[in-house]
C-alpha positions in Angstrom: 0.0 0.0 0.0 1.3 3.6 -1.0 0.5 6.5 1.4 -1.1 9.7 0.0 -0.9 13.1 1.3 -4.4 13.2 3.7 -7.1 15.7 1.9 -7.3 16.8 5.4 -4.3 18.6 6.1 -3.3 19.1 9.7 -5.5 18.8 12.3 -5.4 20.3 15.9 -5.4 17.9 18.7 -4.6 20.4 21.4 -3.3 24.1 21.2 -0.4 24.3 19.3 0.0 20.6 18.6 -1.3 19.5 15.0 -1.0 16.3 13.6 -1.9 14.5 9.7 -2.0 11.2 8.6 1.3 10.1 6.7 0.4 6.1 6.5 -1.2 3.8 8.3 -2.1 -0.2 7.7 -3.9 -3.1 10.1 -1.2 -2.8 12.9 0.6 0.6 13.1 0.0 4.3 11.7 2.7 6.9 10.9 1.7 10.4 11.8 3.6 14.2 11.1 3.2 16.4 13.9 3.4 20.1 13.3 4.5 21.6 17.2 4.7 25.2 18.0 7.0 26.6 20.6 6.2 26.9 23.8 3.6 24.7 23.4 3.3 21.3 26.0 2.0 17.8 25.3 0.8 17.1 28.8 2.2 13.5 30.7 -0.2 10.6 29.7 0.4 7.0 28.6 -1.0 4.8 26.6 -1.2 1.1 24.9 0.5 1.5 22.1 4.0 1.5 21.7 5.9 4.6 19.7 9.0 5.8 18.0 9.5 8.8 16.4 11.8 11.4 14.7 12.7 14.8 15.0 12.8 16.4 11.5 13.0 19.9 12.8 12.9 22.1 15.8 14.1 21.0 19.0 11.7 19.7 22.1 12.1 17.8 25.3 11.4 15.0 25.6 10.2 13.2 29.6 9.4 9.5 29.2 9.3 7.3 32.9 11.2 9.9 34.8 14.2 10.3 32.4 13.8 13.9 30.5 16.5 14.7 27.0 16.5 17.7 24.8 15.9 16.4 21.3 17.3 17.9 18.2 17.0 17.3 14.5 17.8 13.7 13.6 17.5 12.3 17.3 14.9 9.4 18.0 12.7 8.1 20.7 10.9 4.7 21.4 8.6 4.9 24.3 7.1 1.3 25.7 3.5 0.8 25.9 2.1 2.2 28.7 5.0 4.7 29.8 4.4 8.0 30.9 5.8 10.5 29.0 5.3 14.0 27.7 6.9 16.8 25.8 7.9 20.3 26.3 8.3 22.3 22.6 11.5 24.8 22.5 11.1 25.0 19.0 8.6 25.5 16.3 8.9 21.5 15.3 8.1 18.5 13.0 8.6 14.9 14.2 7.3 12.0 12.6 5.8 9.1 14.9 4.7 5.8 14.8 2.6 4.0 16.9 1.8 0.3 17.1 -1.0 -1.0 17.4 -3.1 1.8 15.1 -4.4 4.3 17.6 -8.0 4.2 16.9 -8.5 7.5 18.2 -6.4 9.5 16.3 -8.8 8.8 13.1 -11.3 11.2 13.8 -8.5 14.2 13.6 -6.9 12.3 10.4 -9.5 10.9 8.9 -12.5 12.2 9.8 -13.9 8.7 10.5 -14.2 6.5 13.6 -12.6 3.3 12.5 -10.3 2.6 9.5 -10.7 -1.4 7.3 
C-alpha cells in the first residue's frame, strides 16, 4: 500500500499541537506532527508502543522519569504504557509511529471513527 498526502491537512489535537496522517495499515500508523513553541504535550500513557523522529525544531522530551533535549535527527521509542510528555522549544516536525493503530487519532486524520 502507497500513502497519500491526507485531503485533510493538519488537524489540531490540542493548542499548538497538529497532527496529519502520513500512513497507516492493520497494525501501526505513521503520523507528522506540526509543534509550535512553547507549546506542551501534557504526561499521559497509553497502549500503544511509539517511535519517532525529530525532522525539525528542538523539544524535550520526559518519558518514565528520564527527560532529554531532542534535536534534529535524534529518535525516541517509548514502551507501551509509559508515561511521557513533551515540552516544545522549537517550532517543530517529528514524525511518529505508533503500534498498534491508535484508533483515536482517526477522527482528527480521517475524519472517521474506525479505518478497514
Amino acid at each position: 500500500m502507497f500513502g497519500t498526502k491526507s485531503p485533510h491537512g493538519y488537524q489540531d489535537i490540542l493548542k499548538g499541537i497538529k497532527i496529519k496522517s502520513v500512513s497507516y495499515g492493520k497494525s501501526m500508523i505513521m503520523t507528522e506532527f506540526l509543534l509550535s513553541k512553547d507549546s506542551e504535550l501534557p504526561e499521559h500513557q497509553h497502549v500503544n508502543e511509539q517511535t519517532g523522529y525529530l525532522v525539525k525544531g528542538k523539544i524535550k522530551l520526559h518519558i518514565d522519569g528520564k527527560s532529554k533535549e531532542i534535536n534534529p535527527g535524534d529518535s525516541w521509542n517509548i514502551a507501551s504504557n509509559i508515561k511521557h510528555k513533551a515540552e516544545i522549544l522549537e517550532d517543530s516536525i517529528a514524525i511518529e509511529v505508533f503500534n498498534p493503530v491508535r484508533e483515536d487519532y482517526f477522527k482528527y486524520l480521517f475524519n472517521e471513527d474506525i479505518i478497514e
